[in-house]
N, C-alpha and C positions, 0 to 999 in steps of 0.2 A: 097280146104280143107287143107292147108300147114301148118305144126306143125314149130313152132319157137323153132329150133334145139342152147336150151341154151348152150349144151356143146361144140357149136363151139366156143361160147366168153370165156366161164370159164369150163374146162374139169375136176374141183376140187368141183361144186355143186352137191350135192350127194341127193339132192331130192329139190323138188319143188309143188309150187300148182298149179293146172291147171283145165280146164275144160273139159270133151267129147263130143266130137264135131262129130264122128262116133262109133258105135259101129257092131261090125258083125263076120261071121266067119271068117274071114280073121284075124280078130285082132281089139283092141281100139285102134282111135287116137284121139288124144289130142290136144288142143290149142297151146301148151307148152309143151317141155321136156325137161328131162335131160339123158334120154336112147338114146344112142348112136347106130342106124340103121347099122346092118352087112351091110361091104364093104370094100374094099381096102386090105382084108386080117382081117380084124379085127373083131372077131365075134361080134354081136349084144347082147345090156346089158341083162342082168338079174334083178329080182328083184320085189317090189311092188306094186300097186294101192291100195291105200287107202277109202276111204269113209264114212261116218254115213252110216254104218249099213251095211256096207261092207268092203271086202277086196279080189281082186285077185291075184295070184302069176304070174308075167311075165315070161315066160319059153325063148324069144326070140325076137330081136326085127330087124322090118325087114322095109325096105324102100317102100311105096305104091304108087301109083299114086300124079301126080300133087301136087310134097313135103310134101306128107302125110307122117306119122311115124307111124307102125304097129305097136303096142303090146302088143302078141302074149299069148294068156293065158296057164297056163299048164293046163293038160286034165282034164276035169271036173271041171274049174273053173267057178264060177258065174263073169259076165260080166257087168260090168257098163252102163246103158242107158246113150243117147245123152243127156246133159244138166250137167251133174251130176257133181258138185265140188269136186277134192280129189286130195291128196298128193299123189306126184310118186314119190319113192323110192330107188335107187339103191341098188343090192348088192355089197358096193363100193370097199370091198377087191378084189373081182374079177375084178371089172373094173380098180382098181388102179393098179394092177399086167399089166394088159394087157397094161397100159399107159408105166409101166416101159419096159418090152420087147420093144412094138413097139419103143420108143426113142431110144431103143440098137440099134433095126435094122438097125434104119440112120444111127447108127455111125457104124456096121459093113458095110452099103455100102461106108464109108469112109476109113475106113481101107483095103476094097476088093473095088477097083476102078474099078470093070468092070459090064457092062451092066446087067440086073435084067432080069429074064426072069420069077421071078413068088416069092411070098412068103405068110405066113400066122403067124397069131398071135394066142397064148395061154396064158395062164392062168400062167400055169411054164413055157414054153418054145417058140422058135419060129424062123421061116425061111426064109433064103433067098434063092431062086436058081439064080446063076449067068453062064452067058455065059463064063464058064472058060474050057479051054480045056484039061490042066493040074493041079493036083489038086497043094494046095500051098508046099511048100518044109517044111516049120516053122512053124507048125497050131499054137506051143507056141507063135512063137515072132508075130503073131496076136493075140494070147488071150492076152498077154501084151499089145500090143497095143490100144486093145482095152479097157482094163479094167484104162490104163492111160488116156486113151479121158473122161472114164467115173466121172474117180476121180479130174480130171480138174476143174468139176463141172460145164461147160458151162451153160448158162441162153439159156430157148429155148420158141422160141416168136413165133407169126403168123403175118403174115399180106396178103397182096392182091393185085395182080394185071390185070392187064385188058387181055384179050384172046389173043389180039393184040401184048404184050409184051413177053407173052409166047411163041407165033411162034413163036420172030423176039430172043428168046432165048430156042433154043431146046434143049441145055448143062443140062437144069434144069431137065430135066425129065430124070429117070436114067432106068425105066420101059419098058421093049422092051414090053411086052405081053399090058399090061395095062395100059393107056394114061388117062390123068387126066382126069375128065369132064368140057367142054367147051359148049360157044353155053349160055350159063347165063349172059355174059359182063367180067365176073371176075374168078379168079382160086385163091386158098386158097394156101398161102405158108408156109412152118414150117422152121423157121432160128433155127442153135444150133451156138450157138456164136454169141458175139457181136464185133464190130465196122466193116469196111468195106470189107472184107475176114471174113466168115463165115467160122466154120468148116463144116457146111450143110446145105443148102439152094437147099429146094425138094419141086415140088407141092403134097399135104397131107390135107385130109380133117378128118383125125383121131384124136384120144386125146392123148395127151403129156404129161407127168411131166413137171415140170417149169421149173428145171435144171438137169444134170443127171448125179449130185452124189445122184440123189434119187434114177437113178436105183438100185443102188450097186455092188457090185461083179458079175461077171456074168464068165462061162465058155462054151467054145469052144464045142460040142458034135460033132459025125463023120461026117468028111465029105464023099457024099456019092454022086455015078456019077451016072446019071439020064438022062443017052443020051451021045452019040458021043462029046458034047461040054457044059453038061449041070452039073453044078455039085450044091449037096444042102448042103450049111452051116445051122448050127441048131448052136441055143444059149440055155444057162439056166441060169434060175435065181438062185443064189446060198440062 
């Protein structure tokens, strides 16, 4: 029952037609989406299901069994039966917000070049904790830095490579806690930059802006220590 996750090819389709193909308490899944299943730090979309003669609100959307895609009704909503034709909807300012963070993120692990030991995306804001012992001396001369990677306007592309190439390249994964998913043949990569030195080049199965002067401005929030060697940077979108 595996839902064809549209927003891995285009993370800018903001609804789609489709069919249900489960329905239950767990949540509707569908032939097709464009809601985006929590993981990686990234919540799961919000947003519609449409139908003749109906409509449910998705409160959340969450990953099922054997690449199904849960979504997740708010309480009290009517539920779509198996068969049923209808338009799935994002609320896309919220998911387009969450595309601009997450893309900051990269470039704050480019700017903070050391190991990730955990982060999470919002709406306005979002984190990274990094294995740092000492916290940075300059918090400005990284929020400059980073707000110049942004206005660059790097092009940020996917592509894919085989399980195989990932061992034989473990530089790529910057994740100490959380290791890509493997075990499929293939692992999903997110390049920001183009030609043969990337400015980021990270395995990521999340959504992106295209280039990121779309994030915009962004500032630095406290940095705050979270363990003996553990400290968490926070960004915001201005």
């Amino acid at each position: 029952m595996t839902t064809e996750p549209l927003f891995r090819d285009d993370a800018y389709l903001a609804d789609c037609t489709a069919t249900v193909t489960a329905s239950g308490p767990e949540g509707v899944v569908l032939d097709r989406t464009v809601f985006y299943a929590a993981g990686g730090g990234q919540p799961g979309d919000t947003g519609q299901l449409a139908w003749e003669g109906g409509e449910m609100a998705v409160a959340d959307t969450r990953k099922g069994e054997d690449g199904a895609i849960l979504h997740v009704p708010a309480e009290g909503a009517a539920m779509p039966p198996p068969g049923t034709a209808l338009t799935a909807r994002l609320d896309w300012e919220t998911r387009h917000r969450h595309m601009r963070v997450h893309t900051a993120l990269h470039l704050l692990s480019v700017v903070i070049p050391l190991p990730v030991t955990g982060g999470s995306i919002g709406a306005e804001k979002g984190r990274l904790d990094f294995d740092m012992p000492e916290a940075p001396a300059d918090k400005a001369a990284l929020e400059a830095r980073l707000n110049a990677l942004i206005a660059e306007d790097h092009p940020v592309s996917t592509e894919w490579i085989s399980d195989a190439e990932l061992e034989a390249n473990p530089g790529l994964v910057k994740t100490m806690a959380v290791k890509p998913p493997m075990g499929q043949g293939r692992v999903r990569l997110v390049r920001i930059g183009a030609g043969e030195t990337p400015v980021d080049l990270q395995p990521c199965g999340g959504t992106h802006v295209a280039r990121t002067g779309e994030i915009g401005p962004v500032t630095l929030g406290k940095i705050e220590k979270k363990g003996k060697q553990n400290r968490r940077v926070s960004i915001l979108l201005a």
